[in-house]
N, C-alpha and C positions, 0 to 999 in steps of 0.2 A: 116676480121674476121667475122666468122657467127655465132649468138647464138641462141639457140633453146634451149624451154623449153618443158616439158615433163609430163604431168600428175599432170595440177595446178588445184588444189583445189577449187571449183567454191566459198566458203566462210570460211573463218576462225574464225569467231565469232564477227569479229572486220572491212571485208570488203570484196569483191571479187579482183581480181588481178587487176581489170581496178583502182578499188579503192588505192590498194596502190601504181600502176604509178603514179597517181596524190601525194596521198601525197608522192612519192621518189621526183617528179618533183618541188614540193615545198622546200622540202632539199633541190634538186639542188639549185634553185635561191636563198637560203640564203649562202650557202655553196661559191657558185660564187660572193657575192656580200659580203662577207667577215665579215656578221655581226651575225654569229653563234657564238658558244661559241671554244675556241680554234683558235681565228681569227690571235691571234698574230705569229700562223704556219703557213700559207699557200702560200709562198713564193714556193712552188714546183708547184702550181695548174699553172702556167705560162711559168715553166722552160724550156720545150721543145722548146718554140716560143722566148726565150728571151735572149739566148747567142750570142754573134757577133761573128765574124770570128776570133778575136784576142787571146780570151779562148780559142777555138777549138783549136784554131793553137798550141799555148803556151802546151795545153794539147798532143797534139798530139808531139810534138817535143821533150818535156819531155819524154813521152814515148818510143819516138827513141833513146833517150840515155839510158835509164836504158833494154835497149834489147838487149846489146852490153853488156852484164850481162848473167851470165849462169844461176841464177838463184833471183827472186823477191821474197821476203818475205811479204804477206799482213796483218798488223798488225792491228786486227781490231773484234767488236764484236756486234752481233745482226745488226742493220741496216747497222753498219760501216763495214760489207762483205759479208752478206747472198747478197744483188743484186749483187755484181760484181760476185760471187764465181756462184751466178745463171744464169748469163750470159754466165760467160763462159765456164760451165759445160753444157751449153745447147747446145752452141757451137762447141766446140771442138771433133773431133771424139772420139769414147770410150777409145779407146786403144792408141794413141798417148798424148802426153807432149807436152805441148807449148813450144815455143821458142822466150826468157827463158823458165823455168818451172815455175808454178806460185805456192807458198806455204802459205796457210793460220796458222797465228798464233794467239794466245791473244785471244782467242774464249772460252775459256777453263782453267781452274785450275790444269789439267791435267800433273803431275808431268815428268812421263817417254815418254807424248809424248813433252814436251818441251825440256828433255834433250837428248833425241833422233833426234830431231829436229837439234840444236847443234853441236851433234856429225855430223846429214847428211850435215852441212851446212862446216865446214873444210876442209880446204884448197880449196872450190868454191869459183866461183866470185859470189860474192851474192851483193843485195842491200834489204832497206827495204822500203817499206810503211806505214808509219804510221796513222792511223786513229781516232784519238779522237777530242771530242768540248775541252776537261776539261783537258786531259791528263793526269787525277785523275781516271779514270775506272780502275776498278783493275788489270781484267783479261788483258786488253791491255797496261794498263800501266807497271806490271812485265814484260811480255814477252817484251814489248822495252828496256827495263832495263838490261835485263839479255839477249839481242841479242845486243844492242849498247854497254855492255860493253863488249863483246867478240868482237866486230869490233873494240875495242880503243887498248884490248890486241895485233892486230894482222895489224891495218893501220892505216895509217898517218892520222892528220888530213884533211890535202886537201884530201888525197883518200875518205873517209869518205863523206862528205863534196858532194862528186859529188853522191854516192850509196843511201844518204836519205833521203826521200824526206814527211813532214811531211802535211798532210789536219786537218787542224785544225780551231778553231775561227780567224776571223778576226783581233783582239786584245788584246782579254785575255786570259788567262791558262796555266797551267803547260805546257802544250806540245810548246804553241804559243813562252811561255818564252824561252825556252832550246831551239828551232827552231832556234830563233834570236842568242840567245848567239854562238850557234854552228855554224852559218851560214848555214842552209838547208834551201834548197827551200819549197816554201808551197803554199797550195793550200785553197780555204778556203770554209770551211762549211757555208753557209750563217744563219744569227741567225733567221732567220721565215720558217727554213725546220728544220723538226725533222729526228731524223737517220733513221725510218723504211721510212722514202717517200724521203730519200738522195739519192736513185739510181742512177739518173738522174744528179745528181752536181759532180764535179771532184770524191765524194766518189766512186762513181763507173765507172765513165767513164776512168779516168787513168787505174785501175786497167786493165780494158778490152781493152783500147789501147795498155797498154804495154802486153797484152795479147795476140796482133796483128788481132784484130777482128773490124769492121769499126764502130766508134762510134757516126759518123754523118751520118748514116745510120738508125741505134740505135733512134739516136734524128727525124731525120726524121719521122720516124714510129711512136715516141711519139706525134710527133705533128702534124700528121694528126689525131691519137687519139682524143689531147687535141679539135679538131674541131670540132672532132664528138661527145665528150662527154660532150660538155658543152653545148650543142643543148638543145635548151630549147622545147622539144619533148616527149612523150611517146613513142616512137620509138628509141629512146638514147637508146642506150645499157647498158649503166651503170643503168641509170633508171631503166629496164627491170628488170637487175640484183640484182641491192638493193632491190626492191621493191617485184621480186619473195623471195630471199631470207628473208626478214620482215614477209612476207605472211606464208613462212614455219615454220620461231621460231614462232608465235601466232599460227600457227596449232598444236605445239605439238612436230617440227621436231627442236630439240636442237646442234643438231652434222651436221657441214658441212665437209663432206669429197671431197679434191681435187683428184680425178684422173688422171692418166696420162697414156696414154699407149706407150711412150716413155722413155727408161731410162733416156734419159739427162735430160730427165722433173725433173729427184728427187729436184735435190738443188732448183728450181723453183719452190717447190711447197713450202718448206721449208721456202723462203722468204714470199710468200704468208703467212703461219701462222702467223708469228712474225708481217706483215702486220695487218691482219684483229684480232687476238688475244689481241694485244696492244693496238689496238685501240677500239675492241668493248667490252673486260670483265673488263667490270667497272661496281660498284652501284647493285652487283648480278643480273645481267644481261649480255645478249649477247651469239653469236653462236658459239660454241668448234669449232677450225677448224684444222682438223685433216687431213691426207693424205694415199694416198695409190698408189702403182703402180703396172695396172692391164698388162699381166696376174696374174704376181708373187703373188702378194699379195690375189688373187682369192682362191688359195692355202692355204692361215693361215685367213683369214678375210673371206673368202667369203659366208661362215655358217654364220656369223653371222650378215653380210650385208644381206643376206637371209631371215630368219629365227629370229633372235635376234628382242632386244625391236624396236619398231618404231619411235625412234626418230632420227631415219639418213635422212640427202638428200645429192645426188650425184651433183660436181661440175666435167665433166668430159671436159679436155683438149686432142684431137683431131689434129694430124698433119697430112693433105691432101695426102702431097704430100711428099714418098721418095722413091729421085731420085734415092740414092747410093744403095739400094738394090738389092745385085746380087744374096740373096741367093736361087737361085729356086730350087725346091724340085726332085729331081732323083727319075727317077725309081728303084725301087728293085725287082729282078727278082720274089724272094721269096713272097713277100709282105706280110713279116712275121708281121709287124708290121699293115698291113691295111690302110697303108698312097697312095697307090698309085695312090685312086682316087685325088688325088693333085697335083702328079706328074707335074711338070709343071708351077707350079701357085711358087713365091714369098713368103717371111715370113711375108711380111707388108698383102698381101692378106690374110689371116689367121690369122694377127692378126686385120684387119679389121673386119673380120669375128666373132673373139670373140668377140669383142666391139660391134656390132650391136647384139649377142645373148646376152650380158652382161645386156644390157641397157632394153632387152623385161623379162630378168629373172626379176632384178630388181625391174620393174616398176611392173610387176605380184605378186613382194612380199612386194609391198607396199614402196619403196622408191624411192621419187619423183625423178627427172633427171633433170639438166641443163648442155648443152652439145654446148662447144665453140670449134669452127674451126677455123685452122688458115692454109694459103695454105700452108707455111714453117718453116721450123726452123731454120730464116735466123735472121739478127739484124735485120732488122725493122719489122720482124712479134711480135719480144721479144718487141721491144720497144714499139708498139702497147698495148700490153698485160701488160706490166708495167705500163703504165698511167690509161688504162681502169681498171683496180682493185685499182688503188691509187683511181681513182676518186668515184669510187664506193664503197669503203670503208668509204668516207668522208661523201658519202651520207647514206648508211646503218649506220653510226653512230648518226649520226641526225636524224634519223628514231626513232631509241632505245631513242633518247635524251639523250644521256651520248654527253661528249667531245670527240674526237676519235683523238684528238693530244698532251692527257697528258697519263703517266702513271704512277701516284702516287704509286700503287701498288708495281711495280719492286722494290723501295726502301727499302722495310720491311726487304726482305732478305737481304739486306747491312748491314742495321742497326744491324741487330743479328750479321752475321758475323764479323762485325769491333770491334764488343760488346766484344765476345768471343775472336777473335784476342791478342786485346790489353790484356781482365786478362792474357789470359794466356804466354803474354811476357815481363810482368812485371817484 
């Protein structure tokens, strides 16, 4: 991975950039040495380096049974599927299906896309995934409710039995309870990782093995990450990154938008928000993190990345190298369209091309650039890129001095909801 920064601001009232490596580097070493605030999570800051062969195996073998399945259902919300669903949409070519197909549910409240769901799911061989600590989340817990009891309508219980497979606590909660009584297999959330930095634990690595995608590959690439990013260095990348990033919200720059000029980048970036969102807007504070994928989005945003107020900075993600592109560009006799000085040249070379004039427009209209490379869009270039934003979040959060492993907040809207619920089913 290569990151380059782009038009840093020699002071922001508060220090120069050399100034806040150092203090990102001071994060780091509290951050690493577990005596920050939010200590009692950091059970993932290790994970890459700290599975034996017997998990792997157990996970991966699991896997192989539920693929002899036409189709997985992944029941799960905010941490508990945005990294697998981002995996393996990163993954996966555009226009093909896994095998199985992998279908996300319990994300959502969404009436007709559950009973749609349903109806697609009859007479398939289907299994589920369940993903909860509590088994109490709403959204995931309806939609198991209402997919387990259409599989008790329709198989035995031993069939059952082999298709379910729940990730849950260790030893408490609804889900853990009903796991046991039912007899499904399970996996477990360990209690010092929270759901948005669970990629990494069976939450996401099942998913993407039975996905058919190599998940010790994945961890590999995590934890040559975890090597580089606990380096006790101004030269850390994560460092770099918290620290440009701290340096932009005191300049003024409120809004981090991720870029991508890949489509499978979308759900990847997706996870990133939920990432850095939940952990950094707390105590009115912290930086909006928002997405966009260019060219497309060039098209309805690019006015106003342009031109609009100045509180944006660009995070753009960068894929080197692709191999599969055959689209090269034909000559037309006519060259009615004036493309034909291209003739010849690839769709990645042009859209390389956009991205290097995107990034001089930009910077000419006032919004700064950080701009990561990665030579593929293979597992371990993803697994690289999952740990170096976990770790750099931890540290960006320690910067703001909020905790960036609670989020008190999310539960407001419960509280209404269950409020309203209950009068009105009295």
């Amino acid at each position: 991975m290569k990151i380059d920064f782009f038009q840093i601001t020699g002071n922001s009232g508060k220090g120069t950039f050399s100034d806040y490596c150092e203090k990102a580097l001071e994060r780091l070493e509290i951050l690493n040495s577990g005596k920050g605030s939010g200590n009692d999570f950091l059970g993932w800051i290790n994970l890459p380096q700290s599975y034996d062969d017997d998990e792997i195996k157990d996970i991966i073998e699991t896997a192989g049974n539920l693929r002899e399945l036409d189709i997985i259902v992944i029941i799960g919300i905010g941490g508990s599927y945005l990294g697998a669903k981002a995996i393996i949409e990163a993954l996966k070519p555009q226009f093909e299906k896994t095998s199985p197909e992998i279908i996300f549910a319990g994300h959502n409240l969404c009436g007709n896309y559950h009973s749609e769901l349903i109806d697609y799911l009859t007479g398939k061989k289907y299994g589920l995934i369940v993903i909860s600590k509590s088994g109490t989340t709403t959204e995931p817990a309806i939609a198991f409710r209402l997919l387990l009891h259409e599989m008790k309508n329709n198989f035995s219980a031993e069939e059952i039995r082999k298709r379910v497979i729940a990730i849950t606590d260790a030893e408490k909660g609804a889900l853990k309870e009903l796991a046991d009584k039912e007899g499904f297999k399970t996996f477990i959330i360990p209690d010092n990782v929270g759901g948005r930095y669970s990629v990494l634990t069976p939450v996401g690595l099942l998913p993407v093995a039975v996905a058919g995608f190599d998940i010790e590959s994945l961890l590999h690439g995590s934890s040559i990450a975890q090597n580089i990013c606990l380096e006790y260095s101004t030269e850390n990348p994560a460092v770099k990154y918290a620290a440009f990033r701290n340096l932009m919200y005191d300049s003024g720059k409120k809004t981090e938008l991720l870029v991508n000029y890949n489509l499978r980048l979308n759900f990847f970036t997706e996870w990133w928000k939920q990432l850095f969102g939940e952990s950094e807007g707390k105590e009115n504070k912290g930086i909006f993190p928002a997405s966009a994928s260019f060219t497309t989005d060039l098209h309805s945003l690019g006015q106003y990345i342009q031109q609009g107020e100045r509180t944006i900075f660009e995070t753009v993600i960068f894929v080197n190298n692709q191999e599969n592109d055959t689209t090269f560009i034909p000559v037309n006799a006519d060259d009615n369209d004036n493309l034909n000085y291209l003739a010849g040249k690839n769709m990645e070379y042009v859209n390389t091309k956009a991205a290097e004039g995107t990034l001089i427009a930009h910077l000419e209209g006032g919004v700064p650039n950080i701009r990561i490379e990665i030579d593929n869009l293979d597992e371990y270039n993803l697994g690289f890129l999952l740990y170096f934003f976990e770790i750099s979040c931890g540290i960006s959060g320690y910067m703001l001095n909020i905790n960036p492993f609670d989020q008190p907040g999310v539960e407001d809207y419960k509280r209404n909801m269950f409020k309203l619920l209950r009068k009105n089913n009295r």
